[in-house]
Structures are given as C-alpha cells and as structure tokens.
PDB file of N, CA, C, O and CB in Angstrom:
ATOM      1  N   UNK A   1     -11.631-241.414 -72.144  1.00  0.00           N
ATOM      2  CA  UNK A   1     -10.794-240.412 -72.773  1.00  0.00           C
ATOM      3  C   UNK A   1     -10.780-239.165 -71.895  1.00  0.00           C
ATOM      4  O   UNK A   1     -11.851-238.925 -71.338  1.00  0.00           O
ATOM      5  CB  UNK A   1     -11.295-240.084 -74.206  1.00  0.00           C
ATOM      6  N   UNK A   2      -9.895-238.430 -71.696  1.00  0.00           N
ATOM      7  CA  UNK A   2      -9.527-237.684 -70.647  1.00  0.00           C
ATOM      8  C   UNK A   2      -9.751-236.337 -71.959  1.00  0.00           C
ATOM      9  O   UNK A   2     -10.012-236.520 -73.148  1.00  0.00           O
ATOM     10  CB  UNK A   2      -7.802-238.133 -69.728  1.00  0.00           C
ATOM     11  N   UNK A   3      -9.549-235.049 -71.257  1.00  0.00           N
ATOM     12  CA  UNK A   3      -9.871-233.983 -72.026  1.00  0.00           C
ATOM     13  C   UNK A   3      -8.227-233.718 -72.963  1.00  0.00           C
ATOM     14  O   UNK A   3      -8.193-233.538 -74.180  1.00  0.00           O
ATOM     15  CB  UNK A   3     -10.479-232.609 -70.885  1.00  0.00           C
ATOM     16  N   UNK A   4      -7.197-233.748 -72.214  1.00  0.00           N
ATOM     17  CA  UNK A   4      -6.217-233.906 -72.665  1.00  0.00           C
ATOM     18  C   UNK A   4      -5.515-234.372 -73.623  1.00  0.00           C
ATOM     19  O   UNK A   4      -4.389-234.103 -74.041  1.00  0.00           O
ATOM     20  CB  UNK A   4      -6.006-234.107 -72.202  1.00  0.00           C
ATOM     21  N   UNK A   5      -6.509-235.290 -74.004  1.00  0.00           N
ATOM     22  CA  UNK A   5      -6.420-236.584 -75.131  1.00  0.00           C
ATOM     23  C   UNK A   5      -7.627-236.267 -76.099  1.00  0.00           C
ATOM     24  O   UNK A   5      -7.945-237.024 -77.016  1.00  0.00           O
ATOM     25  CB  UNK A   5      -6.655-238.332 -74.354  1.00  0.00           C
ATOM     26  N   UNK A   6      -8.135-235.330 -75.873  1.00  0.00           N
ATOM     27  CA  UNK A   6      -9.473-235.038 -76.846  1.00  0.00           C
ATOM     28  C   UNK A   6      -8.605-234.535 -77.968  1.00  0.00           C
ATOM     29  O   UNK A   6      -7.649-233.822 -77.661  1.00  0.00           O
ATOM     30  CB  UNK A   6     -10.797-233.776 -76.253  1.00  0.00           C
ATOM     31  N   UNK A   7      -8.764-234.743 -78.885  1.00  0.00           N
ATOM     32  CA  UNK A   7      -8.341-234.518 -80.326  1.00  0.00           C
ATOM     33  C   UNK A   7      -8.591-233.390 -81.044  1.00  0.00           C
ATOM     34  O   UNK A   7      -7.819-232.787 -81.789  1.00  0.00           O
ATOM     35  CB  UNK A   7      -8.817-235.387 -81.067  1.00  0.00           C
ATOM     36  N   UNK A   8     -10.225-233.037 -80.648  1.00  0.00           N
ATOM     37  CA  UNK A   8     -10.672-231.615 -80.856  1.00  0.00           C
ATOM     38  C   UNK A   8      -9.756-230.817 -80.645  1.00  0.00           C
ATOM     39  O   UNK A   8      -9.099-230.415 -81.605  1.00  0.00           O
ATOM     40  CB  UNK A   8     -11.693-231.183 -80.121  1.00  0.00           C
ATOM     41  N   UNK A   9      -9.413-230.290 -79.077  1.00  0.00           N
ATOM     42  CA  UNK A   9      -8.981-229.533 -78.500  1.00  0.00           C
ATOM     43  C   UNK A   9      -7.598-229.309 -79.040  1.00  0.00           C
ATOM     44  O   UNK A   9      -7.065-228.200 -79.035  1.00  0.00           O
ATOM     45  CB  UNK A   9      -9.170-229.826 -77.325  1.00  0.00           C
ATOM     46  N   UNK A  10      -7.038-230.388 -79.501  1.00  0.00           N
ATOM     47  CA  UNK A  10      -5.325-230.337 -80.052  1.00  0.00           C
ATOM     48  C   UNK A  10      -5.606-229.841 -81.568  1.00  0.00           C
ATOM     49  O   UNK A  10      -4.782-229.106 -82.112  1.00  0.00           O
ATOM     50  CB  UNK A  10      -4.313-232.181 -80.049  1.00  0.00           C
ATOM     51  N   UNK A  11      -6.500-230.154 -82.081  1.00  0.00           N
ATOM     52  CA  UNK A  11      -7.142-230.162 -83.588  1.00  0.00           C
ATOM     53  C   UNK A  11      -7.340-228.514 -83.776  1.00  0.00           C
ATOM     54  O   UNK A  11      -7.021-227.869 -84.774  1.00  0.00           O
ATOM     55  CB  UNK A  11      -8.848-231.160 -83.725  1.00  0.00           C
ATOM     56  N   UNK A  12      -7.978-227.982 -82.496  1.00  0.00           N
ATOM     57  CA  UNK A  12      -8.444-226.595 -82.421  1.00  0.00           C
ATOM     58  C   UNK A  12      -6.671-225.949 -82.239  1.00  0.00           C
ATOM     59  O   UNK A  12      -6.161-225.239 -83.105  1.00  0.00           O
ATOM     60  CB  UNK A  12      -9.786-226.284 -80.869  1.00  0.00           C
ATOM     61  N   UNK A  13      -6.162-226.246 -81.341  1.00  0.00           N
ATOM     62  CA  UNK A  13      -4.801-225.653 -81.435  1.00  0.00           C
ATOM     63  C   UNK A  13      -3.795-225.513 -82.520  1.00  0.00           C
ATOM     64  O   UNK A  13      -3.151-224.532 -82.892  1.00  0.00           O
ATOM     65  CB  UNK A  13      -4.205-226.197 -80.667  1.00  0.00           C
ATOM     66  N   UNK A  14      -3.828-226.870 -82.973  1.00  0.00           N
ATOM     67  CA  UNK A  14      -2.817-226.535 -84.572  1.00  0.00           C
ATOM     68  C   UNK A  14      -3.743-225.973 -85.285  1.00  0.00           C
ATOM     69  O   UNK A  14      -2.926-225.302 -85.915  1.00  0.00           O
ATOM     70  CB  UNK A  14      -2.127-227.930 -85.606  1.00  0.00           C
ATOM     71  N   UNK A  15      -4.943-225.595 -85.832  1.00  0.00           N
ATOM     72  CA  UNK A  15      -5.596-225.131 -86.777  1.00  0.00           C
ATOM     73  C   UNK A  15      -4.586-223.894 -87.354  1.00  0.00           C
ATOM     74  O   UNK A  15      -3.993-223.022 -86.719  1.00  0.00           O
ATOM     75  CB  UNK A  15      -7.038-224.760 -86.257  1.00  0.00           C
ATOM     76  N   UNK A  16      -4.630-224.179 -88.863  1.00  0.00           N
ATOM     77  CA  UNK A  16      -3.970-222.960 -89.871  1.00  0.00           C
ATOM     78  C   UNK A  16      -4.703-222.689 -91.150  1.00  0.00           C
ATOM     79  O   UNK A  16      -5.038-223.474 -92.037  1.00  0.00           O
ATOM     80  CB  UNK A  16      -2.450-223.336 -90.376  1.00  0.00           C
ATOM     81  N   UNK A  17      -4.849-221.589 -91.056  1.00  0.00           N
ATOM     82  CA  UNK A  17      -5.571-221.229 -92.537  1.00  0.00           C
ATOM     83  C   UNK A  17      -5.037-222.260 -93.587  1.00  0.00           C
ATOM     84  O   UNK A  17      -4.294-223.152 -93.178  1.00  0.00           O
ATOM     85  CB  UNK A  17      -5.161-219.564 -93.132  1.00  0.00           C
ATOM     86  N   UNK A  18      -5.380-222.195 -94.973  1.00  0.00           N
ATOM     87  CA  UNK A  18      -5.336-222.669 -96.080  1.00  0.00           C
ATOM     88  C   UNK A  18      -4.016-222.071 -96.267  1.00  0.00           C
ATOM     89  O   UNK A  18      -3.703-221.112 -95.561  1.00  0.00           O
ATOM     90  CB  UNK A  18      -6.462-222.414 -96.987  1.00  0.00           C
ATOM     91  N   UNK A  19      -3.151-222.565 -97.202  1.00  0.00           N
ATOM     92  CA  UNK A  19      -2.022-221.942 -98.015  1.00  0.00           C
ATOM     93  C   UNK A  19      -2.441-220.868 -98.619  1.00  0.00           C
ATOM     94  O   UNK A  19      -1.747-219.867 -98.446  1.00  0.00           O
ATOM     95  CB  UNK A  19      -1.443-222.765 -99.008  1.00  0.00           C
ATOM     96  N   UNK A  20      -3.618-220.744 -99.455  1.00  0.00           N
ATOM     97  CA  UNK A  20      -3.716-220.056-100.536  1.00  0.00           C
ATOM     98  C   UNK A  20      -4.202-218.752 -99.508  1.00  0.00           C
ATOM     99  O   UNK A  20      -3.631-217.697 -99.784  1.00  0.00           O
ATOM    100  CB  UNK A  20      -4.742-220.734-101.826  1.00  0.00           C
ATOM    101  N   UNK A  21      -5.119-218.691 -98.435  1.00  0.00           N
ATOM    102  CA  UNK A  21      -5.379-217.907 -97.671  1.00  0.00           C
ATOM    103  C   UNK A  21      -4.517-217.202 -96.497  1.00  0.00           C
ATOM    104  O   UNK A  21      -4.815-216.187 -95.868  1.00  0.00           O
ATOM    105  CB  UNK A  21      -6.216-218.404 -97.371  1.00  0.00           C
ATOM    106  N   UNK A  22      -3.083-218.216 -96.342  1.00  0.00           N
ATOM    107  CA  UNK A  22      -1.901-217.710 -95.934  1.00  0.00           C
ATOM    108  C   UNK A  22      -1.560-216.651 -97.118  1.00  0.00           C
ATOM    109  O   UNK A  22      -1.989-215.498 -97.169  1.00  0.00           O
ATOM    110  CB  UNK A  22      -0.811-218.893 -95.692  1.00  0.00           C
ATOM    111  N   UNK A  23      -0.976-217.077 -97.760  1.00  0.00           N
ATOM    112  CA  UNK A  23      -0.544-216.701 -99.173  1.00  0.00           C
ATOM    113  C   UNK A  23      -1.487-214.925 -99.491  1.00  0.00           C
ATOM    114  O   UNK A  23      -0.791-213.920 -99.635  1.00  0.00           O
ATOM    115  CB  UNK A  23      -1.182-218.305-100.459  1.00  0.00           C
ATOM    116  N   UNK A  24      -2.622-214.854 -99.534  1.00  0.00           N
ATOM    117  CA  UNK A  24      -2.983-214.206 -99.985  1.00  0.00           C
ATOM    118  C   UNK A  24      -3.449-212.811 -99.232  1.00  0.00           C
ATOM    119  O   UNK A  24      -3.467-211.700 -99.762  1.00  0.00           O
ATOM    120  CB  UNK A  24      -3.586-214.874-100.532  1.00  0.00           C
ATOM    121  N   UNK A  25      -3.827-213.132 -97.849  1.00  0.00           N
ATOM    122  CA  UNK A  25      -4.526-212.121 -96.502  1.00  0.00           C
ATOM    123  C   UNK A  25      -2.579-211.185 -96.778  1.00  0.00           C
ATOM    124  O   UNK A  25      -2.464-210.262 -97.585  1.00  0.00           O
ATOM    125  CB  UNK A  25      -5.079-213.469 -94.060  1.00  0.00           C
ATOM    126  N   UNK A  26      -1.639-211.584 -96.134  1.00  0.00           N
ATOM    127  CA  UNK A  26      -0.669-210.537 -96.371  1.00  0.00           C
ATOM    128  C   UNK A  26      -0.656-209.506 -97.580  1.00  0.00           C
ATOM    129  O   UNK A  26      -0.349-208.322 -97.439  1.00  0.00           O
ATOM    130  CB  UNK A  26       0.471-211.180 -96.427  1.00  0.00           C
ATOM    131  N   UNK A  27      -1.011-210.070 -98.740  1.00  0.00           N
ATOM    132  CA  UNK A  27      -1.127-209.473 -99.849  1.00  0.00           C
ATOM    133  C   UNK A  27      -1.548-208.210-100.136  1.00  0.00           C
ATOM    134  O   UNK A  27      -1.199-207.102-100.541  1.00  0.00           O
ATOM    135  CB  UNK A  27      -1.681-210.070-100.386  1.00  0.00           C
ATOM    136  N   UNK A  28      -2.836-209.152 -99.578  1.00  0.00           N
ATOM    137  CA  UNK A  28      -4.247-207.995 -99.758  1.00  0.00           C
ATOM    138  C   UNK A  28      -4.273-206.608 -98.470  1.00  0.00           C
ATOM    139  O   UNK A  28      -4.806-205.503 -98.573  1.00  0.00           O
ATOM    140  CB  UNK A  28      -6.047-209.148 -99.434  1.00  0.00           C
ATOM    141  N   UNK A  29      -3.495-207.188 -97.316  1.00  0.00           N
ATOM    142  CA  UNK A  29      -3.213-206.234 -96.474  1.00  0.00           C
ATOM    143  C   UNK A  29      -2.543-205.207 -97.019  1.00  0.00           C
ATOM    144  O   UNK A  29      -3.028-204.075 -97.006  1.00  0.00           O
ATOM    145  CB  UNK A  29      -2.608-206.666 -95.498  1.00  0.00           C
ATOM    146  N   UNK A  30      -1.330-205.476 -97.573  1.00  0.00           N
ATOM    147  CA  UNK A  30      -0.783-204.265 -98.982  1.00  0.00           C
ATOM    148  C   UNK A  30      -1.304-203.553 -99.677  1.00  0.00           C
ATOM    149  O   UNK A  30      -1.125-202.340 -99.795  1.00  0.00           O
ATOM    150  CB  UNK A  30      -0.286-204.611-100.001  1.00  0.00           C
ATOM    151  N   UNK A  31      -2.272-204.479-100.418  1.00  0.00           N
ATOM    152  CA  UNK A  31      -3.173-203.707-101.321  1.00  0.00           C
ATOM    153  C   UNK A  31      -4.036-202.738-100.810  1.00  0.00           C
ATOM    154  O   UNK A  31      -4.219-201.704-101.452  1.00  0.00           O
ATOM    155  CB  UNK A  31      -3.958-204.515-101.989  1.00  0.00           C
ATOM    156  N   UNK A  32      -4.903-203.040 -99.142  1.00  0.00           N
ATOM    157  CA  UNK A  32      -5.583-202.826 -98.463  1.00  0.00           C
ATOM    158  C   UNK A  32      -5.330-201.041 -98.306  1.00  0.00           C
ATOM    159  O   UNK A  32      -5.932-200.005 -98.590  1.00  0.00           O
ATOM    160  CB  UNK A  32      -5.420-203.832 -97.422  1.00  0.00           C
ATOM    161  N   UNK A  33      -3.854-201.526 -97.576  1.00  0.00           N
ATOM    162  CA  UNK A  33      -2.817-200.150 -97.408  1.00  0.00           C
ATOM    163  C   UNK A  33      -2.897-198.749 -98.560  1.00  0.00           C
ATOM    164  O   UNK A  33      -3.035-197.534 -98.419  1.00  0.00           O
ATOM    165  CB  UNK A  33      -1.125-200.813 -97.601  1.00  0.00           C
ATOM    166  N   UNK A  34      -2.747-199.579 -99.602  1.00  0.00           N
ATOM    167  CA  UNK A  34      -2.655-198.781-100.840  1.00  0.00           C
ATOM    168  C   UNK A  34      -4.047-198.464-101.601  1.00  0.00           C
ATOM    169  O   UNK A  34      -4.031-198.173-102.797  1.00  0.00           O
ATOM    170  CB  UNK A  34      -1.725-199.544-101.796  1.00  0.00           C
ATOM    171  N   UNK A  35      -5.213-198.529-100.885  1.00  0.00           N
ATOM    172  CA  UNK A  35      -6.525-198.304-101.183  1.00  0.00           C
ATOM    173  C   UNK A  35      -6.572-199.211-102.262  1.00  0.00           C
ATOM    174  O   UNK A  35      -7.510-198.703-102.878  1.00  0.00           O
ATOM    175  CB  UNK A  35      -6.945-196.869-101.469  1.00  0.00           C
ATOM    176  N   UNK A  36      -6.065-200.683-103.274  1.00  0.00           N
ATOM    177  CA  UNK A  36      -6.131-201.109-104.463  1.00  0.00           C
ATOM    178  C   UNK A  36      -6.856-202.380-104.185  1.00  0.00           C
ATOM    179  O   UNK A  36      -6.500-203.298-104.923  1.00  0.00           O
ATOM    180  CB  UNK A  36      -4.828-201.177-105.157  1.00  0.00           C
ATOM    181  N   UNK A  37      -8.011-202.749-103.099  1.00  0.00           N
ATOM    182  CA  UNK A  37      -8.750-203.392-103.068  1.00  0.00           C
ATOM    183  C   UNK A  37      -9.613-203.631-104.177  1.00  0.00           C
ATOM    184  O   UNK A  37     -10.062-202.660-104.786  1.00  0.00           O
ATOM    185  CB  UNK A  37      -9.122-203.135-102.231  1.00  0.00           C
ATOM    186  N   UNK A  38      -9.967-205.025-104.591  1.00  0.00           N
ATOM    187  CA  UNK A  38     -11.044-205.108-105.239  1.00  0.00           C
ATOM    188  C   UNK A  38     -12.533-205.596-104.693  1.00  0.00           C
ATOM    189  O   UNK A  38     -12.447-206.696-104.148  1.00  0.00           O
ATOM    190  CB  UNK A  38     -10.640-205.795-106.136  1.00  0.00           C
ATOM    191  N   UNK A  39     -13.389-205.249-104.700  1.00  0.00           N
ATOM    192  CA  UNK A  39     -14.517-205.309-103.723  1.00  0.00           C
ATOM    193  C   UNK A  39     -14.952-206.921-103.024  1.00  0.00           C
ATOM    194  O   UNK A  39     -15.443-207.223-101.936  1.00  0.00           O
ATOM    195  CB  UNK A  39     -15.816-204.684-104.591  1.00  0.00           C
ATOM    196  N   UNK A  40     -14.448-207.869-104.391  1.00  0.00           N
ATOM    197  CA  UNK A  40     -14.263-209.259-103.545  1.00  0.00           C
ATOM    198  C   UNK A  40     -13.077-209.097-102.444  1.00  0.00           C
ATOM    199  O   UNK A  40     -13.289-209.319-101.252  1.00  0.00           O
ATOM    200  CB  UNK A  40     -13.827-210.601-104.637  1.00  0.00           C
ATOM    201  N   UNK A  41     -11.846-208.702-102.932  1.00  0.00           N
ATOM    202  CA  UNK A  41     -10.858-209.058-102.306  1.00  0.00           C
ATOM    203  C   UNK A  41     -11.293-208.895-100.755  1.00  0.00           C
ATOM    204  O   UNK A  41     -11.222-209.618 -99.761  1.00  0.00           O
ATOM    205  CB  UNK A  41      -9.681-208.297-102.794  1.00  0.00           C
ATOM    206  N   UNK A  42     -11.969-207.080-101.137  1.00  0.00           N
ATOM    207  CA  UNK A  42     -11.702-206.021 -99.394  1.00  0.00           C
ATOM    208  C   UNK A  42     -13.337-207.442 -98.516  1.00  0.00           C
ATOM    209  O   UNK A  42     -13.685-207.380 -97.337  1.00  0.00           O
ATOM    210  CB  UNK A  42     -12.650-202.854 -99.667  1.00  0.00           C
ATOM    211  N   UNK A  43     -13.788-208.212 -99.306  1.00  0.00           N
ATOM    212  CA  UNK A  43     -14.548-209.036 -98.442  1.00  0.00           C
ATOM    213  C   UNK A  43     -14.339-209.890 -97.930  1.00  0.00           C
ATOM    214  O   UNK A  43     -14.766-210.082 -96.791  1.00  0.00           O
ATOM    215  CB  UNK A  43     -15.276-209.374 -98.706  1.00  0.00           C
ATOM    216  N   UNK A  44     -13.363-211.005 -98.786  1.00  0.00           N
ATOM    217  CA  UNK A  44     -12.674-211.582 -98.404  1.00  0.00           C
ATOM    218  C   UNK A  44     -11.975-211.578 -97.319  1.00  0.00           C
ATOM    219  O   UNK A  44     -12.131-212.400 -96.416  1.00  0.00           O
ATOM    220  CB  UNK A  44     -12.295-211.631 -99.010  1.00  0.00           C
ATOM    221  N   UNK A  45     -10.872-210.350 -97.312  1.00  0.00           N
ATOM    222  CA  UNK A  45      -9.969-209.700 -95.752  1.00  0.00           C
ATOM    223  C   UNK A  45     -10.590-209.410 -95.406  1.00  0.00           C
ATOM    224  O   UNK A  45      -9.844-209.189 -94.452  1.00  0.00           O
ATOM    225  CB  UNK A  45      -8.988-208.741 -95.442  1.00  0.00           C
ATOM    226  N   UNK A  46     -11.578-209.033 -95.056  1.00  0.00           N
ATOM    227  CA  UNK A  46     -12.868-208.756 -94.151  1.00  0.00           C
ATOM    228  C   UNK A  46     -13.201-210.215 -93.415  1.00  0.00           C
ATOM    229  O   UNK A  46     -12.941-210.154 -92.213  1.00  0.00           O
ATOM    230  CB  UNK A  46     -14.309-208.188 -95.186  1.00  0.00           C
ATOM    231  N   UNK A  47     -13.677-211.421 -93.811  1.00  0.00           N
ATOM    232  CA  UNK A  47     -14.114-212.330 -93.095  1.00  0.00           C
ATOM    233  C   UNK A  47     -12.907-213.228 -93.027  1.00  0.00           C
ATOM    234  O   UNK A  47     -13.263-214.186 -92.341  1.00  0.00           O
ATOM    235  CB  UNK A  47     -15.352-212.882 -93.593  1.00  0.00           C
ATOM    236  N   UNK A  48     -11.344-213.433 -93.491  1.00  0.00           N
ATOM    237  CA  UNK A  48     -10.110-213.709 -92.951  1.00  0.00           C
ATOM    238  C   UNK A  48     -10.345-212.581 -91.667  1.00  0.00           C
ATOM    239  O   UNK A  48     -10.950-212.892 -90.641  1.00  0.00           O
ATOM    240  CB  UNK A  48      -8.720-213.478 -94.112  1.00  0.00           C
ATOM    241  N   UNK A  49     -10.058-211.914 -91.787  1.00  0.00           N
ATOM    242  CA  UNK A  49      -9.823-211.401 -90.200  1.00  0.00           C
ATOM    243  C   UNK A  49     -10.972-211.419 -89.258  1.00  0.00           C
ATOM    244  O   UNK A  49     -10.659-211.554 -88.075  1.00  0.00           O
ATOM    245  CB  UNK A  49      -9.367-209.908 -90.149  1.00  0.00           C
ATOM    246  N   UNK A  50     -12.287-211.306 -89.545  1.00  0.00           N
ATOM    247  CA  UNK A  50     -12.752-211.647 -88.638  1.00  0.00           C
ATOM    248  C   UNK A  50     -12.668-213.626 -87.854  1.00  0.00           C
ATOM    249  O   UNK A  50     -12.799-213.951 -86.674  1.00  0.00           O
ATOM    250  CB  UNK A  50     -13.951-211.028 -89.100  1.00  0.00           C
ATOM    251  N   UNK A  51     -12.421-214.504 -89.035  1.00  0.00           N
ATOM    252  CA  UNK A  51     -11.675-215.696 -88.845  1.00  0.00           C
ATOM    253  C   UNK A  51     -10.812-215.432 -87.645  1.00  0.00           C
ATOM    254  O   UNK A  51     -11.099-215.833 -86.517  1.00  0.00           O
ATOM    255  CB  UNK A  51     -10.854-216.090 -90.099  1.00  0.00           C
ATOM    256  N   UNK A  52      -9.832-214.796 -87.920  1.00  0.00           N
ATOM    257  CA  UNK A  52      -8.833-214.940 -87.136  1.00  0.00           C
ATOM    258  C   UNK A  52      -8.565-214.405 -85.703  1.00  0.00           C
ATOM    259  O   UNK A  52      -7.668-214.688 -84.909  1.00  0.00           O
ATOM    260  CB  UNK A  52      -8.045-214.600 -87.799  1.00  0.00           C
ATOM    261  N   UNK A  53      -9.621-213.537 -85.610  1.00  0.00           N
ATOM    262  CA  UNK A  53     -10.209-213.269 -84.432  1.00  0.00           C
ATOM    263  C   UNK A  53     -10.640-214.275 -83.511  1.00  0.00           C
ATOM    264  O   UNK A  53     -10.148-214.654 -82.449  1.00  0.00           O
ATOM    265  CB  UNK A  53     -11.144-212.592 -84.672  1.00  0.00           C
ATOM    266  N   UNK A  54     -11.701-214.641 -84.164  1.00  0.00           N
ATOM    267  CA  UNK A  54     -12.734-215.997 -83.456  1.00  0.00           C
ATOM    268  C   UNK A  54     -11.646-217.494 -83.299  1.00  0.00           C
ATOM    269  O   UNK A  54     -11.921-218.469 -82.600  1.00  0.00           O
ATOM    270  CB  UNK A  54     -14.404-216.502 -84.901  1.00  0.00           C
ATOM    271  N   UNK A  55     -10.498-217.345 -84.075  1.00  0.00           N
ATOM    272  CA  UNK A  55      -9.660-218.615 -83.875  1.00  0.00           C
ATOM    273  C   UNK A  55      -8.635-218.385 -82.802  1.00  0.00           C
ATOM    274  O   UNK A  55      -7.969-219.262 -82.251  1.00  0.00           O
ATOM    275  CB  UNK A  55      -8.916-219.056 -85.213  1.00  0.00           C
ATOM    276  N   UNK A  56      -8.594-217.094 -82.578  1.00  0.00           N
ATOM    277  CA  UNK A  56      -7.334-216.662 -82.385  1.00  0.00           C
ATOM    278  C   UNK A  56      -8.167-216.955 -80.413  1.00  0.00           C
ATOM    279  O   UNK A  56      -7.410-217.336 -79.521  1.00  0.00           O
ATOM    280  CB  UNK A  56      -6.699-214.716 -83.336  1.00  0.00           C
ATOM    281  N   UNK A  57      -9.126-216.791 -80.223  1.00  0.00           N
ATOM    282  CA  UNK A  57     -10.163-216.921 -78.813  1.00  0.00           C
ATOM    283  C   UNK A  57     -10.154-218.513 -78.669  1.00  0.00           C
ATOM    284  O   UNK A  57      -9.859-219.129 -77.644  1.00  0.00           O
ATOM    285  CB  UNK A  57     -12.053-216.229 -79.053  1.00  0.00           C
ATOM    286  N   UNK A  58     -10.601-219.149 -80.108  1.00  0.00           N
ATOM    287  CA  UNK A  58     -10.543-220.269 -79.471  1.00  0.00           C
ATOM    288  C   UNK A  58      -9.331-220.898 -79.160  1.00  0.00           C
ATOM    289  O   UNK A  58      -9.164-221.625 -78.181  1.00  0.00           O
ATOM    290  CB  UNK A  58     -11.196-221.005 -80.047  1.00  0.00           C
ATOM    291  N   UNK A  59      -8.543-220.631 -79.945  1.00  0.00           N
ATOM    292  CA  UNK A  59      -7.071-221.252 -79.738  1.00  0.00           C
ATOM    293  C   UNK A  59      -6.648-221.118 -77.880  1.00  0.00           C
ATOM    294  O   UNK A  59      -6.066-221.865 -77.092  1.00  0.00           O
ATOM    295  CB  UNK A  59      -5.775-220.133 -80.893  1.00  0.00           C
ATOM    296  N   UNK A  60      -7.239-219.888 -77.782  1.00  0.00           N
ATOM    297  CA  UNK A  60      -6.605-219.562 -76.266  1.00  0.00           C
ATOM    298  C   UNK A  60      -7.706-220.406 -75.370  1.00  0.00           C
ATOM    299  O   UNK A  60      -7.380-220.804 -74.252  1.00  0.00           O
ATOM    300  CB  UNK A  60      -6.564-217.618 -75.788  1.00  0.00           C
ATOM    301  N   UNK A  61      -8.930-220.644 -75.866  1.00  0.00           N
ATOM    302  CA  UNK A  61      -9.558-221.042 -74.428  1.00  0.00           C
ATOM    303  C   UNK A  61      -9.553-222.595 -74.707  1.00  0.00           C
ATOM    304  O   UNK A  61     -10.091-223.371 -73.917  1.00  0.00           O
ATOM    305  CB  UNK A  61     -11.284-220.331 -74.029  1.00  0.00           C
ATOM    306  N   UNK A  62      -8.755-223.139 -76.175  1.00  0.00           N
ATOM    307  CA  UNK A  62      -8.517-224.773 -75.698  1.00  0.00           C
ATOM    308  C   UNK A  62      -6.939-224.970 -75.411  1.00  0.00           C
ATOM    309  O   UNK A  62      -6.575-226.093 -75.062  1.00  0.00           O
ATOM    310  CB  UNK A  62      -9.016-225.992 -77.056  1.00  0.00           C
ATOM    311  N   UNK A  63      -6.243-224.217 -75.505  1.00  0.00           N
ATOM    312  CA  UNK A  63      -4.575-223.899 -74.320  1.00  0.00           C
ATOM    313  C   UNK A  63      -5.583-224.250 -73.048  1.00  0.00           C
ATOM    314  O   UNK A  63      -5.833-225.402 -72.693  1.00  0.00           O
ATOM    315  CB  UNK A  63      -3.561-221.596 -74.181  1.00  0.00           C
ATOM    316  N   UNK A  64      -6.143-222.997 -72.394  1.00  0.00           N
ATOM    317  CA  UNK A  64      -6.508-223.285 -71.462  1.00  0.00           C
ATOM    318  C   UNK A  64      -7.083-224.536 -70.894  1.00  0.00           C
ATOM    319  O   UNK A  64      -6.922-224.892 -69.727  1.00  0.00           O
ATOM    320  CB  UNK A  64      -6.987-222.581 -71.409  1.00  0.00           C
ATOM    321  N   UNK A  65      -7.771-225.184 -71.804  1.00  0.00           N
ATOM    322  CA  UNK A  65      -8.439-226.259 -70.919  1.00  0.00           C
ATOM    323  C   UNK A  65      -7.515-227.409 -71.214  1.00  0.00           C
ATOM    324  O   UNK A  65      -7.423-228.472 -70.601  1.00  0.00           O
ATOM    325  CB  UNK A  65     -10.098-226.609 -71.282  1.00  0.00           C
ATOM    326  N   UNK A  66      -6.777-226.953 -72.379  1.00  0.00           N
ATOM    327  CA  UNK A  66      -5.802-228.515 -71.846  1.00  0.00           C
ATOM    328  C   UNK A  66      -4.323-228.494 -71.413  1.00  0.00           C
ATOM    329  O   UNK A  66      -3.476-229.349 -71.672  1.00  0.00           O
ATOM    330  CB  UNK A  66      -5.647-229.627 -73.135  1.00  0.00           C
ATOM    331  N   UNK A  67      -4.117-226.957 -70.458  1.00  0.00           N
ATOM    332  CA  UNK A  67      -3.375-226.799 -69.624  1.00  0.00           C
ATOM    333  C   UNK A  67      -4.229-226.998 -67.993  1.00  0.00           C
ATOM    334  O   UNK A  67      -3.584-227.089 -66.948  1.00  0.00           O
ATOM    335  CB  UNK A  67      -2.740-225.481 -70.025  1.00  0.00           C
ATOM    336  N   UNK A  68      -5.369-227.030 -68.028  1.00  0.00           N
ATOM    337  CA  UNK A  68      -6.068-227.765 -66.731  1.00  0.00           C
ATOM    338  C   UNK A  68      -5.894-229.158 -66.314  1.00  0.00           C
ATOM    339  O   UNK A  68      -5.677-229.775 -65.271  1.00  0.00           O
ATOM    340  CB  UNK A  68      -7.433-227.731 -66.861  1.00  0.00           C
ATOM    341  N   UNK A  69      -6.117-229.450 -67.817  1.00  0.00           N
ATOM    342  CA  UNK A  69      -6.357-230.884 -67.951  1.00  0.00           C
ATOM    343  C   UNK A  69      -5.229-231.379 -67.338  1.00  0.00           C
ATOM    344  O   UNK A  69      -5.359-232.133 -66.374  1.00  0.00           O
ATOM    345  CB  UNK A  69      -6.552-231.430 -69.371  1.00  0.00           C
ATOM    346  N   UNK A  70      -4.042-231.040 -67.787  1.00  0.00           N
ATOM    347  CA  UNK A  70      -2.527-231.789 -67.474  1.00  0.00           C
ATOM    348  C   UNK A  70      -2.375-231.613 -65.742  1.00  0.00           C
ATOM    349  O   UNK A  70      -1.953-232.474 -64.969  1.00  0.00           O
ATOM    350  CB  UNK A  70      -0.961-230.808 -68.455  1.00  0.00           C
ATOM    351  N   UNK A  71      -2.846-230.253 -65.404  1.00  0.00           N
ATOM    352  CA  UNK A  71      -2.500-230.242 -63.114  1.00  0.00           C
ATOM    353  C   UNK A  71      -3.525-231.392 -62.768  1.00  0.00           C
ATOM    354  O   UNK A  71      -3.685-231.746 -61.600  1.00  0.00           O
ATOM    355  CB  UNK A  71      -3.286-228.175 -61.775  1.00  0.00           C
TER     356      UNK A  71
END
C-alpha cells in the first residue's frame, strides 16, 4: 500500500464535524458576540475551536503528504 492509498490520510482530509456541531458552533458564535453564552455553551466553543485548529494543521500536513506521494 503506497501512502497515497492510505485511507487515514484521505479519512483525515474529508473529516467534518458532526451536524449538530456544524449546526450549532455558528450559533453560539452569535451568542458569543452578544455576551449570551451559557457557561456549557462558552466551553463547548471553546474546545470546537480549539478542534478546529488542530484539524485544520492536520488537514494541511496530510494534503501535504499525499501531494508527495502522487510526484
């Protein structure tokens, strides 16, 4: 199996939050805005975004390796 063909790496690229966590991080960014956090919520958007940070790195460094993979 070649890296290209690793499943992970494609697995790591499409990765998408949950619906309900699509659905809801915009929301709460509103609410966020409008100081109307509730102390779960503001924790919640707290570890969604740090999520999306850490996905948002890996997403780029498995592009990268399976844009190596293909030269």
């Amino acid at each position: 199996m070649t890296v290209a063909s690793n499943p992970v790496y494609l697995e790591i690229v499409d990765f998408k939050p949950s619906p309900g966590a699509q659905k809801r991080a915009p929301e709460w960014l509103e609410l966020a805005k409008q100081d109307q956090l509730t102390p779960e919520q503001a924790s919640e958007l707290e570890h969604f975004t740090e999520l999306e940070h850490i996905l948002r790195i890996a997403k780029a460094r498995a592009r990268q390796i399976l844009a190596a993979a293909q030269q």
